[in-house]
C-alpha positions, 0 to 999 in steps of 0.5 A, a space after each residue: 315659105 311662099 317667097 321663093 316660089 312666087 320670085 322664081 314664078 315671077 322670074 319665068 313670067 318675065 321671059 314667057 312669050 305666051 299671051 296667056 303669060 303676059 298680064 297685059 292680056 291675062 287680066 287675072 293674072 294681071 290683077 295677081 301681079 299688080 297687087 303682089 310684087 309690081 306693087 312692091 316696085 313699082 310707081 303705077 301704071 299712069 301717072 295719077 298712081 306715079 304722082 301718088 307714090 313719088 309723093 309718098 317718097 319725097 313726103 318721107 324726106 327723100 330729095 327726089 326720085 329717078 324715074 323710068 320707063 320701064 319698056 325694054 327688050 332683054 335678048 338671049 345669045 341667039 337674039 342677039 346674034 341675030 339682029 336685023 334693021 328694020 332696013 326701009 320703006 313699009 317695014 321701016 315705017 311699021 318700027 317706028 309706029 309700033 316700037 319709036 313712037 310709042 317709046 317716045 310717048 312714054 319717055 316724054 310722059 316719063 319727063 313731064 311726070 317728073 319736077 327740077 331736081 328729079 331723074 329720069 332713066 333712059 332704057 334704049 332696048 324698049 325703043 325696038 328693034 331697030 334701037 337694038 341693031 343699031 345699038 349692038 353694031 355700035 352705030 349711030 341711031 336711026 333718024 327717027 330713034 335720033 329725033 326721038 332722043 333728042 326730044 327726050 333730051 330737049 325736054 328734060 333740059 328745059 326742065 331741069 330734070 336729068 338723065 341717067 342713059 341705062 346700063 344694059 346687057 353686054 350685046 348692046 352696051 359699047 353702043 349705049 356708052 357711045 351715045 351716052 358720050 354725045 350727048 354729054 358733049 352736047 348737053 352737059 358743057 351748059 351749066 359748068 359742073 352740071 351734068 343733064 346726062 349720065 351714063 351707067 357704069 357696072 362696077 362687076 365688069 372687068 373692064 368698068 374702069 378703063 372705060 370709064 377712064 377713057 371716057 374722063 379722058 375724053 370729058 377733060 379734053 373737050 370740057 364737059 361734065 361726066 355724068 356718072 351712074 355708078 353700080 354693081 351690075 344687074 345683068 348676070 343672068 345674060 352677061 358673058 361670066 369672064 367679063 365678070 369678075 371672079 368674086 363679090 369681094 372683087 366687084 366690092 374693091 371695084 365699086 368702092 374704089 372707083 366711087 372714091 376715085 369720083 368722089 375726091 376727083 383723084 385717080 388711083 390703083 382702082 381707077 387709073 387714069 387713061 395715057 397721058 391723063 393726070 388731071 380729073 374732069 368736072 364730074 356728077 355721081 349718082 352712087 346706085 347700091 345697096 351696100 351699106 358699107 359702101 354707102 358709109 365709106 363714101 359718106 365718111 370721105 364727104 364728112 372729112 371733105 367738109 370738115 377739112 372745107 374741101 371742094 365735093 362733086 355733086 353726088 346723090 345716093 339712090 337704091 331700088 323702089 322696094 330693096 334695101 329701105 334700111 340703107 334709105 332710111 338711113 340716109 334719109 335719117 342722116 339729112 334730116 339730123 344734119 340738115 343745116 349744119 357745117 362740116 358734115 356730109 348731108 346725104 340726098 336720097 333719091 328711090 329709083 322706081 319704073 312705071 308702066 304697065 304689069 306687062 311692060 314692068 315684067 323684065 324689070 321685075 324679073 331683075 329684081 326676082 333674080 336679086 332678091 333670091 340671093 337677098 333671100 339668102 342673106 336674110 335667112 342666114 341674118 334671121 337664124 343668127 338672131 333665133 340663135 342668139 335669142 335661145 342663147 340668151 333665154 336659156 342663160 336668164 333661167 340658169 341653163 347651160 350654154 
């Protein structure tokens, strides 16, 4: 009853500008929130109460969790034609103190709050302004916003944690692609078939697989690891529709035909290879979806690897903190029962959670408005199937006509 209007309030909430609105300055209405939906998806606002969730995640047997920041900028059509650089001196510096650095801080704090084996997920846009210009005009990033990175890459390396480079909306992303490559090329040639950064490829674009193809390409030539996120997509309320594709059931083919292309190192009709390309790079997946049945096709294709004694990529499944739990729970169950035997598929299990303050949680919660709307949808038509059969079978035990 309340489900629909609280998500569509959050939804609002999420682009509201007034200070009234923001919960980092309304501390009723912050006091709703974190107590509501940013606590279904949220890991805390430091890192005493991020410490305490992830805890609560890996005690529950999941290998590890992707952590991010969840400062971010998501712009509309006139924002995003309309980007400015900072440009230099008192304007530049005020960028980097008020937008650089303070994303620095919290990715660095994202970094340490994380241990070997964990994830942490870089989400451009929340740097600023100037991460934004530079991003949408596809260019190089700015000394400070460079410097910045470089910290966040350095530090992760040293500890054994990796990086998963965010996909974002359509206006920035042939920028976040570009950075994503360098810092491939410079961080994952050092351990051979080891990736420390990933880039995040949305299987409902059209054009997902000959990018992602150039970029194997490109990994195979200059001998490096590609790092691969791959996911459905979580931009449909700001991407442009015809770069979509027409239906769920073509998204579906896209998603389950390029993971298992990564997943046997094999090209096909899905993923075709770039010019000239026949031979698949070294490369890392993290298969990001709530798609149960995409999630058992890939662990099928493991399974018959194993039993066959084949050579498999390294490759974790993760779903969204608070969303699709009977998929986790699932292959949580599945590593644990498989855990030690031969010939089998031991799915790792990884939670994707974000922490920062309600406020600077507020985009990333509208996302997950938008989403469990349409979850809604599914859940109801589930439930009334059930009511259904129920009366069916009450009313057949005490001899009524069915």
């Amino acid at each position: 009853m309340f489900l629909a209007p609280s998500l569509a309030i959050t939804n609002k909430l999420a682009h509201a500008t007034s200070p009234i609105l923001n919960p980092d300055t309304n501390p009723v209405l912050r006091f709703f929130l974190k107590h509501t939906f940013y606590k279904q998806f949220c890991a805390g606002e430091n890192a005493a109460e991020v410490k305490r969730t992830v805890n609560g995640l890996k005690s529950m047997g999941f290998k590890g969790v992707v952590l991010g920041y969840a400062r971010e900028v998501v712009l509309d059509k006139s924002q995003a034609d309309n980007l400015e650089s900072c440009g230099e001196y008192e304007i530049a510096e005020e960028c980097i103190r008020r937008e650089i650095i303070p994303w620095r801080k919290g990715t660095l704090e994202t970094v340490k709050m994380t241990v070997p084996g964990d994830f942490v997920a870089l989400k451009f846009t929340g740097a600023g302004s100037q991460a934004l210009y530079d991003l949408s005009r596809n260019s190089n990033p700015s000394p400070a916003l460079k410097e910045a990175i470089d910290a966040v890459c350095d530090l992760a390396a040293s500890r054994g944690v990796k990086l998963l480079f965010d996909a974002e909306q359509q206006a920035v992303q042939a920028g976040i692609d570009s950075w994503a490559l360098e810092y491939m090329r410079k961080y994952n040639h050092r351990t051979p078939g080891q990736a420390v950064v990933y880039n995040t490829y949305q299987a409902y674009l059209k054009a997902t697989p000959s990018i992602l193809a150039s970029h194997l390409a490109i990994a195979r030539k200059e001998g490096f690891t590609c790092g691969v996120k791959l996911v459905r997509g979580a931009y449909l309320g700001s991407d442009p529709r015809h770069l979509i594709h027409n239906s769920k059931a073509d998204t579906d083919n896209a998603y389950d035909g390029i993971s298992a292309s990564l997943a046997k190192r094999q090209y096909s009709s899905i993923l075709r290879p770039a010019e000239g390309e026949s031979v698949f790079p070294e490369v890392n997946l993290v298969l990001a979806g709530h798609n149960i049945n995409s999630v058992r096709k890939i662990q099928a294709l493991r399974t018959e690897q194993a039993e066959k004694g084949e050579k498999q990529i390294d490759l974790i499944y993760a779903q969204l903190q608070g969303m699709a739990d009977e998929v986790s729970c699932e292959l949580v169950q599945a590593g644990l029962l498989n855990q030690g035997k031969k010939n089998v598929d031991i799915p790792k299990a990884y939670k994707y959670l974000v922490w920062g303050t309600t406020g600077e949680c507020m985009k990333y919660l509208g996302r997950r408005a938008q989403e469990n709307q349409e979850s809604m949808k599914r859940t109801k038509e589930g439930r009334d199937a059930m009511a259904s059969e129920l009366v069916r079978r009450v009313r057949k035990a005490f001899g009524f006509s069915v």
